[in-house]
C-alpha positions in Angstrom: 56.3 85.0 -67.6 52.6 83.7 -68.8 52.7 83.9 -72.5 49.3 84.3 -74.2 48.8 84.1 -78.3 46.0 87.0 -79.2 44.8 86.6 -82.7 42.3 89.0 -84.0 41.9 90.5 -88.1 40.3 94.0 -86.4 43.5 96.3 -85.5 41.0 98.4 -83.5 40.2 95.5 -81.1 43.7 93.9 -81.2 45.1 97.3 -80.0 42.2 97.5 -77.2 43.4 94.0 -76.2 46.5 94.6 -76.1 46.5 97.8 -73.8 44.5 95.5 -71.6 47.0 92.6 -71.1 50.2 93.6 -71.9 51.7 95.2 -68.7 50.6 91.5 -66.5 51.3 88.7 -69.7 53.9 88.3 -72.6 51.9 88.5 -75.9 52.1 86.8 -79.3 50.4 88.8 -82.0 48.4 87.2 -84.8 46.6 89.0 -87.6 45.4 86.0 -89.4 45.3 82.0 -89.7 48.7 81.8 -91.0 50.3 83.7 -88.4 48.3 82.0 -85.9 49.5 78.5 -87.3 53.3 79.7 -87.6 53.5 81.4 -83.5 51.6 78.3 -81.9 54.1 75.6 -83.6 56.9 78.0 -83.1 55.6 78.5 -79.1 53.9 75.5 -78.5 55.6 74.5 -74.9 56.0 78.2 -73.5 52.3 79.5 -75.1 49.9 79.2 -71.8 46.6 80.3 -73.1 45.2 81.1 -77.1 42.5 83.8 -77.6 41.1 83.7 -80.9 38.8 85.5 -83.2 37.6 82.7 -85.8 36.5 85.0 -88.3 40.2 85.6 -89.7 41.3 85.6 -93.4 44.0 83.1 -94.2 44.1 79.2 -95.5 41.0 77.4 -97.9 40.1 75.7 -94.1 36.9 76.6 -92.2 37.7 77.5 -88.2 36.7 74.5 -86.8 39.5 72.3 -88.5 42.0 75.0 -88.0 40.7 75.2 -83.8 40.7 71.0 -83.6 44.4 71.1 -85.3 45.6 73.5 -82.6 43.4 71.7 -79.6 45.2 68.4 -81.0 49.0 69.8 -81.1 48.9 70.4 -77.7 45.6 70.0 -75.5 47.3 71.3 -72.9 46.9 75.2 -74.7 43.5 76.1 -73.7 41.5 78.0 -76.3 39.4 80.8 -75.7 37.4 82.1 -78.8 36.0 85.4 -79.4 33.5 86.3 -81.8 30.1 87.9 -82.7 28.6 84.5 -84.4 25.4 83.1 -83.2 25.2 80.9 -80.5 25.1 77.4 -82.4 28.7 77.9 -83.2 29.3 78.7 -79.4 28.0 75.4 -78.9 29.9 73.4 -81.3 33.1 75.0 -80.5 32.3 74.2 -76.7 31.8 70.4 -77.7 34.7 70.5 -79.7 36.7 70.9 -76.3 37.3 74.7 -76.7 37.9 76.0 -72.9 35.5 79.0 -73.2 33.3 81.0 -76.0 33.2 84.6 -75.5 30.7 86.8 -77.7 30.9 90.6 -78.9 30.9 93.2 -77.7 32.6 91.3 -75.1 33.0 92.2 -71.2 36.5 93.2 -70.2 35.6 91.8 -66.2 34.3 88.4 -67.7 37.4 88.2 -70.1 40.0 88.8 -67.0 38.6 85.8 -65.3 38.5 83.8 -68.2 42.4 83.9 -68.9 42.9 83.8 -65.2 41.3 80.2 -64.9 42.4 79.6 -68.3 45.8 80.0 -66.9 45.7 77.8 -64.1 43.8 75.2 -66.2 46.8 74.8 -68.4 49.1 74.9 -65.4 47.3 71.9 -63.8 47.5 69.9 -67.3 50.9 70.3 -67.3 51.7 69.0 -63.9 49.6 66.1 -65.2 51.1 65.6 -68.4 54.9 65.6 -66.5 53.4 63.3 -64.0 52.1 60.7 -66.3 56.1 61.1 -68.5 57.5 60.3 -65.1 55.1 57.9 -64.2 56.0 56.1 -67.6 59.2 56.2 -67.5 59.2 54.4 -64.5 57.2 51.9 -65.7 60.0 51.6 -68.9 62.6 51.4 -66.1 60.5 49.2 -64.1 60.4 46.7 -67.4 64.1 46.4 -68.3 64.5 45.8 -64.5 62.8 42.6 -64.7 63.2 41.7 -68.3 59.7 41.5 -68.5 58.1 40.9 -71.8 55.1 43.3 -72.1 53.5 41.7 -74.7 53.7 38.2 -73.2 52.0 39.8 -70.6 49.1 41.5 -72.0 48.5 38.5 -74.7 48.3 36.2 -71.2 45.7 38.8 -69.9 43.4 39.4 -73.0 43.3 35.8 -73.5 40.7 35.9 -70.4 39.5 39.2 -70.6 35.8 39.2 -72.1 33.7 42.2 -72.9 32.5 42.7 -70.3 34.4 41.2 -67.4 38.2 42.1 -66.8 40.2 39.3 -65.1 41.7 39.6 -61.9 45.7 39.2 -61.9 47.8 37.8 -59.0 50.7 38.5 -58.5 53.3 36.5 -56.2 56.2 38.3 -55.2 58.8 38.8 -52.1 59.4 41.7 -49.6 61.2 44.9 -51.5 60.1 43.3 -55.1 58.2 46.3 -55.9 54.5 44.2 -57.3 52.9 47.3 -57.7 55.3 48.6 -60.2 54.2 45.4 -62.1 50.5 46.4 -61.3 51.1 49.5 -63.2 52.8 48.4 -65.8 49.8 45.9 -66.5 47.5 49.0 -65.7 49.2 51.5 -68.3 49.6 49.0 -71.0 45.9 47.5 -71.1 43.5 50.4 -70.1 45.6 53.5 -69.6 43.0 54.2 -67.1 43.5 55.8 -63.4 45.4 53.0 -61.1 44.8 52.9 -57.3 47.5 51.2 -55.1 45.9 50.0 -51.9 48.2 48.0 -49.2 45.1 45.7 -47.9 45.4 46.8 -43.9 42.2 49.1 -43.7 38.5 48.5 -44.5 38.1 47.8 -48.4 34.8 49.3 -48.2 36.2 52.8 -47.8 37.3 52.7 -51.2 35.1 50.4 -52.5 32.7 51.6 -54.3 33.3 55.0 -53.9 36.8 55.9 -55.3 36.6 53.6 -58.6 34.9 54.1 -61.4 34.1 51.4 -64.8 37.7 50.6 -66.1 40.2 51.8 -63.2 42.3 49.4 -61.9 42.7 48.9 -58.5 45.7 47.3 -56.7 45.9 45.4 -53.1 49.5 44.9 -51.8 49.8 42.3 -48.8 46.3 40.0 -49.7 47.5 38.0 -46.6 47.3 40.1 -44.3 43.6 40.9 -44.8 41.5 39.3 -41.7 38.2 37.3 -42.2 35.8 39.4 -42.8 37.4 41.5 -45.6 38.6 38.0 -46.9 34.8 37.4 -47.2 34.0 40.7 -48.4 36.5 40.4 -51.3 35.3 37.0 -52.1 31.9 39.5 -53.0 33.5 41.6 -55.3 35.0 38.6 -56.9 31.2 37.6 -57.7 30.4 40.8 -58.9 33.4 41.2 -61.2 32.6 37.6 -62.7 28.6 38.7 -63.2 27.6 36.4 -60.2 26.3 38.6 -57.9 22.3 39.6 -58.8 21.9 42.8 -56.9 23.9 43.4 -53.2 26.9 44.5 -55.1 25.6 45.9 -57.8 26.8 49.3 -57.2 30.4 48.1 -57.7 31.6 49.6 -61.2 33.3 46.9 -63.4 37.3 47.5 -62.6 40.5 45.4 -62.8 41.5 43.8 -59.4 45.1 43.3 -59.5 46.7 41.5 -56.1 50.0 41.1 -54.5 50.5 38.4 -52.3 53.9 36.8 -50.3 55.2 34.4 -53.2 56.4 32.3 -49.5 52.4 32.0 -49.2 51.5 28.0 -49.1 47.7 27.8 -50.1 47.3 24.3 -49.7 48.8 24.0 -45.9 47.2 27.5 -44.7 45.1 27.6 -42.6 42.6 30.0 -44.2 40.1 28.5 -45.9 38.9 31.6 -47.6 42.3 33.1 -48.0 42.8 29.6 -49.9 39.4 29.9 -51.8 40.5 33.5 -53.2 44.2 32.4 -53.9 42.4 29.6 -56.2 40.1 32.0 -57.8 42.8 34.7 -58.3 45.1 32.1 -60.1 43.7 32.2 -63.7 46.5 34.8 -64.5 49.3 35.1 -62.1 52.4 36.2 -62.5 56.0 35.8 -60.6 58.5 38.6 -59.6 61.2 36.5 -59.1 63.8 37.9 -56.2 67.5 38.9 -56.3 68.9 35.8 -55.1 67.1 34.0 -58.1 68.7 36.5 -60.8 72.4 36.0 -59.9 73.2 35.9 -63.5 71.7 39.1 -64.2 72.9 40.5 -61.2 75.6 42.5 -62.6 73.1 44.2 -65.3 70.4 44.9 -62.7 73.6 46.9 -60.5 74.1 49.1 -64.0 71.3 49.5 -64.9 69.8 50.5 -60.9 73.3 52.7 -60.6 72.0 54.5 -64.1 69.2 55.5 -62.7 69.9 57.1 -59.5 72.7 58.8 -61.3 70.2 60.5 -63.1 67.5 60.7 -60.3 70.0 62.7 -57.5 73.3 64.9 -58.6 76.5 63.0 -58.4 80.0 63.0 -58.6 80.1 58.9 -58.8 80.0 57.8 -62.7 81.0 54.2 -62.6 81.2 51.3 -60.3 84.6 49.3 -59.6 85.1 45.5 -60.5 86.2 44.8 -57.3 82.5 46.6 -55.4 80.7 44.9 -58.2 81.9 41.5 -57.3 81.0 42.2 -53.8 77.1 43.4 -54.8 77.0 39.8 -56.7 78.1 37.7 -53.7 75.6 38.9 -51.6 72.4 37.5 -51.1 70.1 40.6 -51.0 67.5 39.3 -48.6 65.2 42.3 -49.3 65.8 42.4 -53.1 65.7 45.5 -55.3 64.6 47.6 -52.2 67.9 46.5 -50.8 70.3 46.7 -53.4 68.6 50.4 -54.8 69.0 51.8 -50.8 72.9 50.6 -51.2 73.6 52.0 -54.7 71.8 55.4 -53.4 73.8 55.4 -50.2 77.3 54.6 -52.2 76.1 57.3 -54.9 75.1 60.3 -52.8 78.1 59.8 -50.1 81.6 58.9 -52.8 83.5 62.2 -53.6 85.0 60.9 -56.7 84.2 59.5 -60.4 84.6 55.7 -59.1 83.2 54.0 -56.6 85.2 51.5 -54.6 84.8 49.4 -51.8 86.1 51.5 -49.5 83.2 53.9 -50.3 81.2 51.0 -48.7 83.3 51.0 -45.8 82.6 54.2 -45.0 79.0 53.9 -45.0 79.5 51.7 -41.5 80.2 54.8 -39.5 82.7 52.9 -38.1 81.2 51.0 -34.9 80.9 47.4 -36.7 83.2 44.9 -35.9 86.8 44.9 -36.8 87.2 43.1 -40.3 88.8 45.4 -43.3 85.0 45.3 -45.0 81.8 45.5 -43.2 78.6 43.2 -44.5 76.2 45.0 -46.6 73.5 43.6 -43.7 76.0 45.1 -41.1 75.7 48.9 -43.6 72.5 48.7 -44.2 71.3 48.1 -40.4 73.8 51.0 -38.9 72.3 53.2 -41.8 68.8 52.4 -40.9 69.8 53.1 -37.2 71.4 56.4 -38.0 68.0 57.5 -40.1 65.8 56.3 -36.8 68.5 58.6 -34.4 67.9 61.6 -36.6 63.7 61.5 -36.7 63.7 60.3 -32.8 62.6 57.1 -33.4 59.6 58.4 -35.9 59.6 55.1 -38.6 57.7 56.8 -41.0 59.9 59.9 -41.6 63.2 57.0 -41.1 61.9 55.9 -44.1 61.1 58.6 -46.6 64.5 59.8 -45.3 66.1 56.3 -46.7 64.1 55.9 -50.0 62.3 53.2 -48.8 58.5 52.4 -47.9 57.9 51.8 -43.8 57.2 48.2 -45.1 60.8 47.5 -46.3 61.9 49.3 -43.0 59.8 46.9 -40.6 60.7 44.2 -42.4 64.4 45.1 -42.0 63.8 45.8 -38.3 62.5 42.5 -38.4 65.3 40.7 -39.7 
């Protein structure tokens, strides 16, 4: 149920108030600053919305410090003041970040559709707030995957960085290497500022300028697969991110490109001589994701620490891997990298009945139509899998894929193979 804190020194009013809201909210009752302090530490991540009356006895602190300590325990409580003052201290409570300022005698309607939007307000925060944890704890995950120093890699990109110019990153990777992850990693740790990830197969100028803003970061999967003319038009916004462009770009807000390209990609033999132009100009920082077949001696980590994960992701029965499956995961040579092995680990975690997987779990992920040796191959698995996911959406790729955990990229490219 929505719990709201009501703190008000008049009994008369407090009583009115709580007539009003207690049959549709849970209420937390405050007759000073000291209770008000004790309930909102002692509620902070089930209290919804605060409605205070600054004029309150309790603690040597004016109102305003005691309303920016609450508003910085959790901005996600939005606070709604009452009181009779004039309205310069409406106006400094409102720039203090206070949700909304309601004077005596107050209207009851008014009030009602101030905790109602005060309500969703703090429901939308908290969606955020979850969604950037997550988002960050993938990145963390994302990190140990690779072993990737983090401050290596932001010392590399503040070397170039000016004040006013951000420098572009490239990034070279393989099919099912997850760059983007990367991207965001370099995103969160530098600026902490909103991160767009755009696979470069539609105009850029439906996103450019409109959807950024000074200090976003914006990330292009796939540069190679851009055709001429958005080659050209991204040479452009390379002149207007390096201050080189006098006034046809000038629109364009001052963002950090970030850009993914096949690390298989020869610039000097291509035939492109724009796509080699950019490749030169994007190499100032660039960065390697370096593919399974490269990490063979980390191999059996990347398994654990990949298993750990979707063990905690999806709800399992399977709580360790055998020595004789994880020899098999080394041996292979993962030609679509972690994409690959994480679609295997899910498959073997969400279909083995019991505590250990074996490879006989592996077995019976072959639906037993391939070949006649004791073992299938993993590439053997994962392509009677992938056919089984196409059977069950009629053919329709995009839902094959969300259905296997994978992007439609990793699927085509598998189709491919």
């Amino acid at each position: 149920m929505t719990t709201l804190l009501l703190a008000d020194a008049e009994q008369t009013f407090l009583d009115f108030m709580v007539r009003l809201l207690q049959k549709d909210y849970q209420l937390l009752i405050a007759r000073n600053w000291n209770e008000v302090l004790e309930k909102f530490e002692a509620n902070l991540w089930r209290l919804n919305v605060a409605i205070l009356d600054v004029n309150m006895p309790g603690l040597s602190v004016d109102p305003f410090a005691m309303v920016e300590k609450l508003l910085k325990s959790n901005p996600t409580i939005p606070m709604v003041i009452i009181s009779g003052q004039d309205i310069v201290l409406r106006h400094e409570f409102l720039k203090m970040g206070v949700f909304h300022y309601h004077g005596k005698p107050i209207d009851m309607m008014d009030l009602k559709l101030t905790i109602k939007n005060a309500i969703e307000y703090n429901r939308v925060m908290r969606r955020l707030e979850n969604y950037e944890r997550d988002d960050r704890d993938d990145v963390k995950y994302y990190q140990r995957l690779l072993k990737l120093n983090i401050d290596d890699v932001v010392d590399k990109i503040r070397g170039y960085d000016s004040t006013s110019e951000k420098v572009p990153v490239l990034i070279r990777t393989e099919d099912g290497t997850r760059p983007y992850m990367l991207a965001k990693v370099v995103s969160m740790e530098m600026d902490n500022k909103l991160f767009f990830n755009k696979v470069c197969n539609e105009n850029l100028r439906n996103i450019l300028p409109h959807n950024l803003q000074h200090g976003d970061t914006l990330y292009l999967e796939g540069m190679e697969r851009l055709d001429l003319e958005e080659q050209n038009y991204l040479v452009k916004v390379l002149d207007h991110l390096e201050g080189n462009t006098e006034s046809q770009d000038a629109f364009l807000p001052h963002f950090r490109l970030m850009v993914s390209t096949s690390s298989h990609l020869n610039g000097e033999l291509n035939s492109s001589r724009v796509l080699n132009q950019l490749l030169q100009r994007l190499s100032k920082v660039e960065f390697r994701i370096e593919p399974l077949r490269l990490r063979k001696h980390d191999l059996r980590e990347i398994v654990s620490l990949m298993f750990e994960k979707i063990k905690k992701d999806q709800y399992t029965c399977a709580e360790k891997i055998s020595e004789e499956l994880l020899e098999i995961l080394e041996n292979h040579n993962w030609p679509l990298n972690y994409d690959e092995l994480h679609l295997v680990l899910e498959a073997l975690v969400l279909t083995c009945p019991e505590s250990t997987v074996y490879p006989k779990h592996l077995h019976q992920l072959d639906f037993s139509d391939i070949g006649n040796s004791k073992y299938p191959t993993l590439d053997d698995m994962i392509s009677e899998h992938i056919k089984k996911a196409l059977r069950r959406t009629m053919g329709n790729k995009s839902k094959a894929a969300k259905m296997l955990g994978i992007t439609p990229k990793t699927l085509y490219a598998r189709m491919r193979n």
